[in-house]
Every structure is written in C-alpha cells, then in structure tokens.
C-alpha positions in Angstrom: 16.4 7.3 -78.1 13.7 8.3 -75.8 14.9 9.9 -72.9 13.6 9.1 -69.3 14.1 11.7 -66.7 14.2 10.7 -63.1 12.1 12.2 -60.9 13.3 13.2 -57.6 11.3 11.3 -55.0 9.2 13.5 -52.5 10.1 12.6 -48.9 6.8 12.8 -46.7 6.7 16.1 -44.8 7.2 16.1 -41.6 5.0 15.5 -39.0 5.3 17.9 -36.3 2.8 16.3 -33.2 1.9 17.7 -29.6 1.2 15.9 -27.2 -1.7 17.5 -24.9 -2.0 16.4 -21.5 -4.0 13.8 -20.1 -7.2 14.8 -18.4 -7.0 14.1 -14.7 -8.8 11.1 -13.6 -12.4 11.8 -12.1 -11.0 8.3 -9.4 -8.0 9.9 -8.9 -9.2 13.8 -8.0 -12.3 12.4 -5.9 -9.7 10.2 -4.1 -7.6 13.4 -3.5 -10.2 15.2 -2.3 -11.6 12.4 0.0 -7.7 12.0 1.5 -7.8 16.3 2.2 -11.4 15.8 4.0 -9.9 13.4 6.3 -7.0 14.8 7.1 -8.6 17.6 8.2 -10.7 15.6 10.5 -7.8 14.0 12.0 -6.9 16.3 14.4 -6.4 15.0 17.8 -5.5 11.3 16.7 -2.8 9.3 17.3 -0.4 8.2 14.6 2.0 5.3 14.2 3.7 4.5 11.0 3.7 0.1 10.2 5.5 -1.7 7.9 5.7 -4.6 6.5 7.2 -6.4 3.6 7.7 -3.5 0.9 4.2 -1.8 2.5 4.3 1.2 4.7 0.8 2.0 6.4 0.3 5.8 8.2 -2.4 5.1 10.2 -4.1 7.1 12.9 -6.4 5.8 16.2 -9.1 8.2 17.4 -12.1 7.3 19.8 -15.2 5.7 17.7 -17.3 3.1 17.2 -14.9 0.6 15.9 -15.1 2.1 11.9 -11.8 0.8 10.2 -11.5 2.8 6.9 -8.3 2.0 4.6 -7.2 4.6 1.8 -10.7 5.7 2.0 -12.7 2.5 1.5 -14.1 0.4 4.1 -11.6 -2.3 5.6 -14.3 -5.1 4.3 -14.4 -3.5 0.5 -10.5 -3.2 0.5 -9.3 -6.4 2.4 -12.3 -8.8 0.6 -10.5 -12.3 2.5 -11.8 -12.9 5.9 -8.3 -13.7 7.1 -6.7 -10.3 6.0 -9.9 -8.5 8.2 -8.9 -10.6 10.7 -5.2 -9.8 11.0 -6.5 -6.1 11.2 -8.5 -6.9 14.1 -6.0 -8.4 16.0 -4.7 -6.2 18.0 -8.3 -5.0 19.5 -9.3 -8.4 20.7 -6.1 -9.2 22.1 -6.2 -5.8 24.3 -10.1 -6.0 24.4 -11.3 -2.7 23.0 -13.0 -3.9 19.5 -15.3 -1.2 18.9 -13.7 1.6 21.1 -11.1 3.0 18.4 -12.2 4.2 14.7 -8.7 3.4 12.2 -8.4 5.6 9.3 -4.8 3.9 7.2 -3.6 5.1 4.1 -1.5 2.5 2.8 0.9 2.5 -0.1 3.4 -0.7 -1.6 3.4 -4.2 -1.9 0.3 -6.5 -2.0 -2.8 -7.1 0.3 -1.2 -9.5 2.6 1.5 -6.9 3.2 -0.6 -4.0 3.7 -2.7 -5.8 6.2 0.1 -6.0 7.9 1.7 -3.0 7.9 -1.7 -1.6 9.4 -1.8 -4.3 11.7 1.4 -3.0 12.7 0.1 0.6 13.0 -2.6 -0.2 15.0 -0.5 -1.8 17.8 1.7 0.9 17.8 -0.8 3.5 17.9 -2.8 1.9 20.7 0.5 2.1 22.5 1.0 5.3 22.1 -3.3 5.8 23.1 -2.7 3.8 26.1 1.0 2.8 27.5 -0.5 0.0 29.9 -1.3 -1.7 26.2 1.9 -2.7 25.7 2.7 -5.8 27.5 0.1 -7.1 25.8 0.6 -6.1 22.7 4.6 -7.2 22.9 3.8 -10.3 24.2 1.6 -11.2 21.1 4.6 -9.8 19.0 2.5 -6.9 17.3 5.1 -4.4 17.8 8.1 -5.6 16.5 8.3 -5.2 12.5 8.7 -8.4 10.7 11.7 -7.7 9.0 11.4 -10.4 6.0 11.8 -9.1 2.8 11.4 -10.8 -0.6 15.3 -11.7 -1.6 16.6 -10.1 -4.5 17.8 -11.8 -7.8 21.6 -12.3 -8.3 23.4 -12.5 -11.8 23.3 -15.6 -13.1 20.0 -17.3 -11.8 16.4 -17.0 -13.1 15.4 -15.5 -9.8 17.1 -15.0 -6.7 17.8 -18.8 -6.0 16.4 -20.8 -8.7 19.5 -21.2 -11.3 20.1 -22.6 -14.8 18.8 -26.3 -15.5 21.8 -28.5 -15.2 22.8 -30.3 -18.6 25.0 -33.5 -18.8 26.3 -32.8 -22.1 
C-alpha cells in the first residue's frame, strides 16, 4: 500500500492594492483658471440667472464690442449650428444694441438647445436690468418669461414616460 498524502492547497496571498489619485486634468485646471481670470474681470457687470429645460446659465452684460463668450470659448466654437447663435442674438436685434454689450455665460445641464436658451434667457434679463426702458420690448417678444417645459418623467410600468408595453392578443 503506498500511501498518498494530501497536500494542503496554498490559497493566493492577498493582494493588498492602493489606489493613488488621479492626476488633475491639464483641460480641467486651465479651465479653472480661465473661469477665476474672468471673474475677476467681471466687476461692474450685470447679472441675470436663465433657465431653461434642465440648463441654468449665470450670465453677465458689460459694455463691449458685441464679444459673446460661453464657459470660456467663443459663442461660434461652443454653439457650432447657426440657429443656436441665432437664438443667442436675439434679444440684441430685437432691442437694437448688437454689438453694444460683451456676454460672458457659464452654463451648466442639459444639452445645446437648452443652454442656448437658458443664456438667451439671461441676456434678456440682464439687459433689463442694464436698461429698464428694455423691457417692453423684450416682454413683448416673450424673452423674459422662463419656458417652463420640462422633459416628463418615466412612470412604473411603461418603457418611458408615455410609451407602454406592446399590446398582445393572446
């Protein structure tokens, strides 16, 4: 009889691993940097918070040349569809003074169409707030009152918020 001893199988050590932290992004800290420098330069602007859909624009008016700059990039780089640069221009050519203000916006949330109008929205109310004789115009064009639609949220038992389960006969 030959006698077979079992050896104990070794489990794996442990692994004991640390996680370091991720460098900051060179975008992200030049972007910081960028946001600082302007607020400093914003002294003396006017500000007006728009909204629209899930977007929320802080945007602030000063005298200029007509320079609109959105979260630090130039309004034609950012917005790249004609119509989105013209629902930013809006409220200038409906009060006349397109090239009088320079717009600095930072904008945060939703997509482009919605952020273009959330700084369309902060515009008219900062150009209110520049010039008070503005705003019969601007009301009348409806720039000043937030468009309150909001996407519609999903409810139990359908796909999305309306679409529901395909009907089967049997």
């Amino acid at each position: 009889m030959t006698e077979t001893k079992k050896t104990a199988a070794k489990k794996p050590a442990a692994k004991t691993t640390t996680k370091k932290a991720a460098p900051a992004k060179k975008a992200t800290v030049e972007k910081a940097v960028k946001v600082a420098t302007v607020a400093a330069n914003l002294s003396g602007a006017t500000y007006a918070t728009g909204k629209r859909k899930d977007s929320i624009a802080r945007v602030y008016l000063m005298p200029g040349k007509g320079n609109i700059t959105v979260n630090g990039i130039e309004m034609t780089k950012y917005f790249k569809r004609a119509v989105l640069q013209m629902i930013l221009v809006q409220p200038f050519t409906v009060t006349k003074r397109e090239g009088s203000y320079d717009v600095i916006a930072m904008v945060t949330g939703g997509g482009l169409s919605g952020q273009a109008g959330a700084v369309k929205h902060g515009i008219s109310k900062a150009l209110e707030k520049a010039e008070p004789e503005l705003r019969a115009a601007l009301k009348s064009a409806g720039f000043l009152t937030r468009d309150s639609r909001v996407v519609e949220r999903k409810h139990y038992g359908f796909h999305k918020a309306r679409r529901s389960t395909q009907f089967s006969k049997r």
